[in-house]
LOVEX-374858 format. One record per residue (C-alpha): x negated, y, z. Coordinates in steps of 0.001 Angstrom, whole numbers, padded with zeros to 6 digits, always signed. Each point is the difference from the previous one (the first is absolute). Example, Ala and Ser with C-alpha at 12.3 -4.5 7.8 and 13.67 -1.06 7.14 Angstrom:
<pts>
-012300-004500+007800-001370+003440-000660
</pts>
This chain:
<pts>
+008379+019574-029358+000521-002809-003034+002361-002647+000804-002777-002543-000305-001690+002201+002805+003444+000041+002398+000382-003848-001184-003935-001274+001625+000881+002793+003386+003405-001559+000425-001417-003594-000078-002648+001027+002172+002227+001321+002564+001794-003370+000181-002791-001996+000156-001020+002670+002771+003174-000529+001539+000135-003361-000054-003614-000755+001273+000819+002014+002841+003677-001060+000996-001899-003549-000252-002391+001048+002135+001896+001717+002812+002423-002982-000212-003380-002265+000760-001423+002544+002711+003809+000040+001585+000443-003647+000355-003300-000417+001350-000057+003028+002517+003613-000744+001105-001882-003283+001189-002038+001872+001848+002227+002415+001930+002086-003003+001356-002927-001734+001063+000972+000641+003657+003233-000983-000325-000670-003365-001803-001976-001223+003089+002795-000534+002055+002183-001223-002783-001968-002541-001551-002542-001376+002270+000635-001967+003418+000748+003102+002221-001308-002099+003206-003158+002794-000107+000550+002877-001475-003469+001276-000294-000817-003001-001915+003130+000556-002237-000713+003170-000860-003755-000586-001285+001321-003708-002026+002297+002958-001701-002944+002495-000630-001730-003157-001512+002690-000671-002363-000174+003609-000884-004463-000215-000667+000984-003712-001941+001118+002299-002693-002693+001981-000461-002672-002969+000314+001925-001633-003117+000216+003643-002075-003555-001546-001900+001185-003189-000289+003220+001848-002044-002822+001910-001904-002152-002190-001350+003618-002285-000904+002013+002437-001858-003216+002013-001219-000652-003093-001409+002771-000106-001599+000533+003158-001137-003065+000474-002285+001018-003649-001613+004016+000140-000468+000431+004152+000470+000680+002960+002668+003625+000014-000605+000664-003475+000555-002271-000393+003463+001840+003368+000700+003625-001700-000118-001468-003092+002140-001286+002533+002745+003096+001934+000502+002242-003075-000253-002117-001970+002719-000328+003131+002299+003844+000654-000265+001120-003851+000174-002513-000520+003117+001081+003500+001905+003743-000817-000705-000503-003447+001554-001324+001560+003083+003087+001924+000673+001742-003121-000416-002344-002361+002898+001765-001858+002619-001951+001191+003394-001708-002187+002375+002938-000733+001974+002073-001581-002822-002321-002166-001154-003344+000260+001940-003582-000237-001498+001173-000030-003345+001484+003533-000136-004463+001264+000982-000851-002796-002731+002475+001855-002770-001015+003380+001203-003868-000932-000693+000544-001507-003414+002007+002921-000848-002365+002335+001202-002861-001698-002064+002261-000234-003518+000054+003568+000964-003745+000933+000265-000283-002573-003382+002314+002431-001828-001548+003419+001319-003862-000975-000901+001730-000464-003421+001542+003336-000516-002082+002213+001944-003117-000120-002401+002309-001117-002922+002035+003347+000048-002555+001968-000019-001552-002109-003604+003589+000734-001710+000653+003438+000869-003841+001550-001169+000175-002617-002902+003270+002542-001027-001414+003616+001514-001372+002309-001987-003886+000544+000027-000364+003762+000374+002572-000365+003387-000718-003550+000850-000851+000694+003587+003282+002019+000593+002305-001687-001804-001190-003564+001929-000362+001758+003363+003950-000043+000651-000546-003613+000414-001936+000544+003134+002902+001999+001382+002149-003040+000021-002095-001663+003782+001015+002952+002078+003299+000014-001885+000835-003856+001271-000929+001006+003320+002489+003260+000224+001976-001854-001530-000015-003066+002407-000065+001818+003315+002278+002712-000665+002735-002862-001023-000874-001835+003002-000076+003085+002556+003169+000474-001528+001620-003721+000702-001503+000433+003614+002372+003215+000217+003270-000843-001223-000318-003714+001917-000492-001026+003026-002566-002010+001235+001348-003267+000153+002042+000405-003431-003412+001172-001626-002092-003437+001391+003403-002145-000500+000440+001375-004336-001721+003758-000338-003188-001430-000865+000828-001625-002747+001948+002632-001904-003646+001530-001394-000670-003638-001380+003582+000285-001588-000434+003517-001613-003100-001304-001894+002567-002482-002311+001159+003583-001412-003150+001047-000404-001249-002898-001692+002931-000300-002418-000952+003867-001125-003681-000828-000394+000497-003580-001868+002655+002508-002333-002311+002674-000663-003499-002481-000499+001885-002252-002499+000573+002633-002409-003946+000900+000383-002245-001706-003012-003749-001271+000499-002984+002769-000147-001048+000477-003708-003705-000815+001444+001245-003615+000975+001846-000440-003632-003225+001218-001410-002254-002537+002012+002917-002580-001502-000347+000903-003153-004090-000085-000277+000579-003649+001633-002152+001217+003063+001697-000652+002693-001870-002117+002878+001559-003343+001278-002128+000393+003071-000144+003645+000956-001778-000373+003754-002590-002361-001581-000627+002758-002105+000025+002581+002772-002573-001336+001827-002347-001312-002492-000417+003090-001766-002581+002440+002078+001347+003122-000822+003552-001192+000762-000820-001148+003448-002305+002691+001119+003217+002458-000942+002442-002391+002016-002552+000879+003094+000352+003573-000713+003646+000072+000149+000385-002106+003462-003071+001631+001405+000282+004037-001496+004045+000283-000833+002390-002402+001596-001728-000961+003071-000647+004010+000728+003398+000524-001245+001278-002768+002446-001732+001007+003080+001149+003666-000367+003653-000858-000948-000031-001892+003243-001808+002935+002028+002370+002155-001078+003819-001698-000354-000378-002692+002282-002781+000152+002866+000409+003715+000358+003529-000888+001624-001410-002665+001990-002873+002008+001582+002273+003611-000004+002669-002323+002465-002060-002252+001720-003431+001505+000881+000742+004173-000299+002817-000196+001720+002493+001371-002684+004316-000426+000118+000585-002582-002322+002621+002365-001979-003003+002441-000117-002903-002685-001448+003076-000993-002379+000334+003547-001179-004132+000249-000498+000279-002975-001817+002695+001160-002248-001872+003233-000786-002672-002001-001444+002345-001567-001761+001548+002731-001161-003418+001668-001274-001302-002499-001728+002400+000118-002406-000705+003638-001593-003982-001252+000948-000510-003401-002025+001154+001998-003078-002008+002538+000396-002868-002543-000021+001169-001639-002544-000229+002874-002038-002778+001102+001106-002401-003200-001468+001880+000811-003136-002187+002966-000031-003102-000971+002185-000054-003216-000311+001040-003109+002480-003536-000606+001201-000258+003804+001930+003081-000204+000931+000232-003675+001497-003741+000932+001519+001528+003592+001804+002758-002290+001390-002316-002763+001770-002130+002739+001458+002265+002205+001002+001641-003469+001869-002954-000708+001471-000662+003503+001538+003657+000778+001135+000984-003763+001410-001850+000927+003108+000783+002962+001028+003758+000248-000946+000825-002601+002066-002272+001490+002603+002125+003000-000288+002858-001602+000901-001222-001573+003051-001626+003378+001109+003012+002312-000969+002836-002222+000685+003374+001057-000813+000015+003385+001405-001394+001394-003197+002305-001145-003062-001410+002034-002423-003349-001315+000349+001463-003634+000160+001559+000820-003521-003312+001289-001527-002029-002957+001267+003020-002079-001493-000824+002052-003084-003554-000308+000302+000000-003231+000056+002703-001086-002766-002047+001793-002836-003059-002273-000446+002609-002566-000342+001328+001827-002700-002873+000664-001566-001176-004040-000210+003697-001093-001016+000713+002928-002056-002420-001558-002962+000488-003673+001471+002605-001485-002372-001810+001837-003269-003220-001865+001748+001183-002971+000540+000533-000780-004227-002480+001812-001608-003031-001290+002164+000591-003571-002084+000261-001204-003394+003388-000696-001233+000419-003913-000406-001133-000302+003697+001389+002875+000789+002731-001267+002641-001847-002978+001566-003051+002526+000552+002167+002618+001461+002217-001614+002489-001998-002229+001406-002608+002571+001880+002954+002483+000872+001988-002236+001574-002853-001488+001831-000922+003357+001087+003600+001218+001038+000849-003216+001325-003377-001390+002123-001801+003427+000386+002856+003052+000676+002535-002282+000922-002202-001502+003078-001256+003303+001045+002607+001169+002700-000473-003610+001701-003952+000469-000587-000419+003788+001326+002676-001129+003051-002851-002964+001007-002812+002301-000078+001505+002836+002268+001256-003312+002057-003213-001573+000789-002099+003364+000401+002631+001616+002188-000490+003308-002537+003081+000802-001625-002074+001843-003243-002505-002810-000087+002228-002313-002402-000120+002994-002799-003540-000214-000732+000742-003100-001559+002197+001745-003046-002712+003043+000423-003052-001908-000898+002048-001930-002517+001127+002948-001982-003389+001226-000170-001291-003322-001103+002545+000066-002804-001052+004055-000918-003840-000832-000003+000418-003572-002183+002450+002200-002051-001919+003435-000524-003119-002931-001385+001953-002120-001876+003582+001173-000578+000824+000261-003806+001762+003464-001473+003076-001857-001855+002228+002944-000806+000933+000006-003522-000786-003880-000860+001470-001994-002724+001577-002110+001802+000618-002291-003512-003775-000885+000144
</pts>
């Protein structure tokens, strides 16, 4: 290897490295939010109902994910006018200020409805800064991969969800352990809001030294860069029909079987099949665990297929396996592990499969000086509005039909919406210049 050669892989690897560490930092903070949720009802709303508590703290939690758009179509904006290294430093500095703050809150009984009033805007500056970086990431790291491995060398990004969530839980199962109840609720819960300040200083380090892609330099160079990239977006045809591709075909079915598999498989496995919550935790980590090894498979796999078959094999195979894997479970219970850990399987590789190519996706669909705007904006509508809803969705369905399956043919006929519009009009994008 030439030392020009070992030069452009050991920049890669930091930009690598410093997409993701951004990333997991991002999916941390706002996951952490998450796991507490319970806890926060009681802590920062008036506890006179507790019922009602609990749900104005769930709320806070979905405020976050209804503003993840609004974040998009701001620092996508942005980021296709000023540059993805400079919306980059905003988003991490915003999501580490705002999740640092939280661990900082007076509760409701120091100073009443203010402490739910702080928690809200908090949560919101949150969801602002994630619709910026998820989307965002993805732009900067493929603008740097290689062509011939694009779709594994951008894949790792996708690891970096399920990473914040081990992450999260694990240091919070662990808090739970060493304190005891009423130490955890009086200062415990705030010590994952603390840890993200390290965090965040290693990130900021490690993305300063980063430069802007040489396809944004380029664009500044030619003078064509676009003062109003979402005008742009949606007054171009081909642009817009794309941007319905990727919420419909790749983040939306990405979304709703992220949140099949890592989060309402848990919910479902505990409350409606009857599992031991440290044996739904353990399924749940097992999916975690394989999709790992899984989404880099697929990722190098549409290096040599192509992203279209693979994305395609990964909605229907979703849309076949949603059903009865979770039928499975009910039917089986927890008497038979090892078939609880194959339907866990079973139903963690489609998600691979759409995710896998996902990030790659996400850039080269769109021309680069709309690049950003174009593909935040329908991701993090997707993740945010269409996966991110879907627990709460699939949970009123079984709940007004009395049928505790009935809710999943909701992210059934979805998925095979998304294969059949995607098998007509889902472009092959695998080795694109993503210059043009």
């Amino acid at each position: 290897m030439t030392e020009q050669h070992l030069h452009i892989k050991n920049s890669r690897t930091r930009v690598a490295a410093a997409a993701c560490f951004g990333t997991f930092l991002e999916w941390y903070d706002f996951l952490t939010f998450a796991a507490l949720a319970v806890w926060f009802g009681p802590l920062f709303f008036p506890p006179e109902n507790p019922t009602t508590a609990l749900l104005a703290s769930l709320a806070t939690f979905g405020a976050g994910m209804i503003v993840r758009p609004l974040g998009a179509a701001l620092f996508g904006s942005l980021g296709d006018r000023i540059g993805r290294r400079k919306v980059f430093m905003i988003t991490i500095l915003l999501m580490g200020g705002a999740t640092l703050a939280v661990g900082l809150l007076p509760t409701y009984a120091q100073v009443g409805l203010w402490a739910p009033a702080m928690l809200v805007t908090l949560r919101l500056l949150q969801g602002l800064s994630a619709g910026g970086e998820i989307g965002g990431s993805a732009v900067y790291l493929t603008e740097h991969a290689p062509v011939k491995n694009r779709g594994l060398y951008t894949s790792v990004l996708q690891l970096m969800g399920p990473l914040g969530i081990l992450a999260s839980t694990l240091q919070i199962a662990l808090l739970q352990h060493l304190l005891s109840a009423e130490d955890f609720m009086n200062w415990g819960w705030r010590v994952p809001f603390w840890v993200s300040l390290v965090l965040l200083l290693v990130s900021f380090k490690v993305r300063a030294a980063l430069h802007e892609t040489p396809i944004f330099h380029a664009l500044q160079a030619r003078a064509a860069l676009t003062q109003t990239p979402l005008r742009d977006c949606f007054s171009d045809r081909n642009t817009l029909a794309r941007m319905g591709l990727l919420f419909l075909c790749v983040s939306a079915g990405g979304g709703i079987l992220f949140f099949s598999a890592q989060v309402y498989s848990g919910v479902f496995l505990k409350t409606v099949a009857g599992f031991e919550g440290a044996h739904s935790s353990l399924l749940v980590a097992i999916g975690t665990a394989t999709l790992f090894p899984l989404t880099l498979v697929a990722g190098w796999l549409s290096d040599r297929i192509g992203r279209r078959r693979v994305v395609l094999s990964g909605l229907a195979l979703g849309a076949f396996s949603i059903l009865p894997v979770f039928n499975g479970w009910l039917t089986q219970g927890s008497d038979h592990a090892g078939t609880a850990i194959l339907l866990m399987i079973l139903i963690t590789l489609p998600l691979a499969l759409v995710t896998g190519p996902q990030t790659a996706l996400l850039a080269e669909l769109f021309p680069a000086r709309t690049r950003y705007s174009a593909a935040a904006l329908p991701h993090n509508l997707a993740a945010g509005w269409v996966g991110g809803l879907l627990p709460f969705i699939i949970t009123l369905i079984n709940d007004q039909t009395g049928n505790p399956l009935a809710g999943l043919w909701y992210p059934t006929l979805f998925l095979t919406i998304a294969f059949v519009v995607g098998w007509r009009y889902l472009p092959e994008t695998r080795g694109t210049d993503l210059s043009r």
